[in-house]
N, C-alpha and C positions, 0 to 999 in steps of 0.2 A: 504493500500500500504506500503511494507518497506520502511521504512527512511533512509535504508543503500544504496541501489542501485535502486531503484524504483519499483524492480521485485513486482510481486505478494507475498505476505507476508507469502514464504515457511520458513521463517527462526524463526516464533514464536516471532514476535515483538508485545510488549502489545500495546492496542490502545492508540491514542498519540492525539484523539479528541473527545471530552466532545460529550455530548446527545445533547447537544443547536447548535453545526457546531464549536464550540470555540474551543482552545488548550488547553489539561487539564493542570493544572500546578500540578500536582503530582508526585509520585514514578516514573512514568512509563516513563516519561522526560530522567529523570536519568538512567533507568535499558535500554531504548532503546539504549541513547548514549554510556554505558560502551558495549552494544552489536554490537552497528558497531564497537567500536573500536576492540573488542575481532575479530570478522570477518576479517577487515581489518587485522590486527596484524599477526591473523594465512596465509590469503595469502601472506602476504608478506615476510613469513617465506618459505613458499614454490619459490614464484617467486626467493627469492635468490637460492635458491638450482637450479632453472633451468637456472639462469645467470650462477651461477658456471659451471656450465655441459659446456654448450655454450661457455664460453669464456675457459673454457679446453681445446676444442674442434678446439677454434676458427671459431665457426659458428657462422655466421652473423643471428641474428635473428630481425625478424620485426614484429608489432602489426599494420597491417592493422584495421582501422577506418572510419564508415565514417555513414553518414542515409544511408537507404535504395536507391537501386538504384542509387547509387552517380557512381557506375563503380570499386568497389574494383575487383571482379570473374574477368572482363574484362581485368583489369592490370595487372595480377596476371597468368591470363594464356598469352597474350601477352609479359609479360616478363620470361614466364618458355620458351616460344617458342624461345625466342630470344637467350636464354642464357644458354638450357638445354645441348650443345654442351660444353661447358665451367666448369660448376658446375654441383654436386648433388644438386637437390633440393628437399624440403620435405615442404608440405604444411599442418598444420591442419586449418579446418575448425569450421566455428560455426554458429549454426542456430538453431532457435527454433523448425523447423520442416525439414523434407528431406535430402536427401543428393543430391541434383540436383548441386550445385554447386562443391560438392567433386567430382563428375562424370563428371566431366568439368575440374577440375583438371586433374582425372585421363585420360581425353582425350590424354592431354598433354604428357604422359609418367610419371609426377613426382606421387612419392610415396602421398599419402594424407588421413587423418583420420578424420571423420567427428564426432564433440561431438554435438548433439542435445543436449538444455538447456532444454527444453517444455515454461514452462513459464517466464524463468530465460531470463533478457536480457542480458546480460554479461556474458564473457568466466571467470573462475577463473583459478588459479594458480594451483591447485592442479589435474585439469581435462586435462592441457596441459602440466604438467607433465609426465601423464599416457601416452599421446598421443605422446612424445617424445620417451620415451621409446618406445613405439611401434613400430613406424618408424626408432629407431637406425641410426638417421643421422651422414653423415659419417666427418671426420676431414675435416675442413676448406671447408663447405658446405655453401647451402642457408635454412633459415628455416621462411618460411613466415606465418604467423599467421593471417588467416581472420575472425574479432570476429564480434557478431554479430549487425547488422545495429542499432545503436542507438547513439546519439551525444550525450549521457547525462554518464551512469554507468562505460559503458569500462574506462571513463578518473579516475576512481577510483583504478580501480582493474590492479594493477604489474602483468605482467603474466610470468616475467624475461626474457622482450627482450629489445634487444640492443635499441630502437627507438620505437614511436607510429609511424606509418605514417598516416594521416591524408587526405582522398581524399574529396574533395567538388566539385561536379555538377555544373555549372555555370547555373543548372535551379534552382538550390536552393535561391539564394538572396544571395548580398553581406554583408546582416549585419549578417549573422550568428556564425561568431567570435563573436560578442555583446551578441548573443541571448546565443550560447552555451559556455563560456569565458574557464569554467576547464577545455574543451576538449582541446581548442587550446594551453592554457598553457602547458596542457602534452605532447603536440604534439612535435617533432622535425621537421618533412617538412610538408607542407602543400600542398598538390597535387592537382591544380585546374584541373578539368580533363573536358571533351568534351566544349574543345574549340572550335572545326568546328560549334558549334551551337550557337555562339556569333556574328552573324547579323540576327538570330531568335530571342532573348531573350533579356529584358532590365537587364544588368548584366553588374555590374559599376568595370570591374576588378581591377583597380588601387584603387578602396575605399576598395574594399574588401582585396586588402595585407596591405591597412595603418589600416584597422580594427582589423586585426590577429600581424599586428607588434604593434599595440598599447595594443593590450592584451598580446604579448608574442614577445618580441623586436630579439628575440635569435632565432624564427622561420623562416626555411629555405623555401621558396615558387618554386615549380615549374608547369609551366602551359605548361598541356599537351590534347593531341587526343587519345586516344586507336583506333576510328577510322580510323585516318588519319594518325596515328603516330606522327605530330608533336609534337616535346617536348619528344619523351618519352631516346633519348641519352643523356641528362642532368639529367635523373631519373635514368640511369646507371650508369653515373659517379658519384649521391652521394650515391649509394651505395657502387662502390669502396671506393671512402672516407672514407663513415663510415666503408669501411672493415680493411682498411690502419689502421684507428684510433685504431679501436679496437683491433686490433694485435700489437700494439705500449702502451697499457693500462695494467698494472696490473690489475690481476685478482680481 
């Protein structure tokens, strides 16, 4: 497995576990960590270049996050519905297989590019690059970035947007702040989403925002329904915020 991102070990990392199950203590310690760092380095050489674009632009761009099935597609087209009257929006996608969710997008009306990873769990900077340019979003638009389902590698990799957002299922369990910490650290909101299913589920919501404020004290919480709707005009207003902020910020 890489030791950079978890993916399948497409990047030629030497093995980093002895014949016995033990951790080798050799070279290979050393030559794997100069090679996350070299990885890491070159994305975030990229992700600047696509903040630069962006706040050119002044597009608001967001890195939706979240496990599987937490509800990102669903917010994502409930809020291009809500809002496609108002803004251009442009959505890339990501997934290790299909484009079922780009096609859900494009239900919607908005522009959408789907980067299939195969085995890779994580969008890079360099592949939502590509995928900007493609879609040519227009000045002072929405650019929503849905990466793929995993609480663990996304929180590594800068993809150069304004915000992670962070959505969590309330069927998930409230210690998952605990379980996954880097995620919620990178996070800026934390979106607790299908609340209408919280007199089905043992789901302690007040532990789980002192969980994510104790890992990341700066994170913004909003608890919302994709199906019922509640909650989700407080999910609009911090995006104007963060629009306000970001057209208030040097580049």
């Amino acid at each position: 497995m890489c030791t950079v991102c978890g993916c399948e070990d497409k990047h030629g990392h030497p093995d980093s576990v002895a014949g016995n199950g033990a951790l080798a203590v050799d070279k290979s310690v050393s030559r794997t960590l100069t090679l996350e760092k070299n990885i890491l380095e070159k994305n975030n050489v990229y992700a600047s270049q696509n903040r630069s674009f962006c706040y050119s632009k002044q597009i608001l761009s967001l890195n939706f996050v979240s496990s599987p099935g937490a509800g990102k597609t669903s917010l994502l087209v409930d809020t291009i519905n809500s809002l496609k009257s108002d803004f251009s929006i442009n959505v890339i996608e990501g997934d290790q297989h299909t484009s079922n969710d780009a096609d859900k997008i494009r239900a919607t009306g908005a522009s959408a590019v789907q980067i299939n990873t195969g085995k890779g769990c994580h969008l890079e900077a360099h592949s939502v690059g590509h995928a900007i340019k493609d879609l040519q979003p227009a000045q002072q638009s929405l650019l929503f970035i849905e990466n793929v389902g995993n609480l663990v590698c996304p929180a590594e990799f800068d993809l150069g947007e304004l915000a992670k957002v962070l959505i969590l299922s309330v069927t998930e369990g409230e210690d998952k702040p605990l379980k996954y910490p880097h995620m919620f650290r990178a996070a800026s909101l934390l979106i607790i989403n299908k609340i209408d299913l919280l007199p089905y589920v043992d789901f302690d919501m007040a532990q789980c925002v002192r969980f994510a404020r104790q890992v990341n004290p700066s994170i913004d919480v909003i608890c919302l329904s994709v199906k019922t709707r509640e909650g989700v005009l407080p999910w609009f207003e911090w995006m104007t915020t963060q629009q306000t902020k970001m057209n208030r910020e040097p580049d």
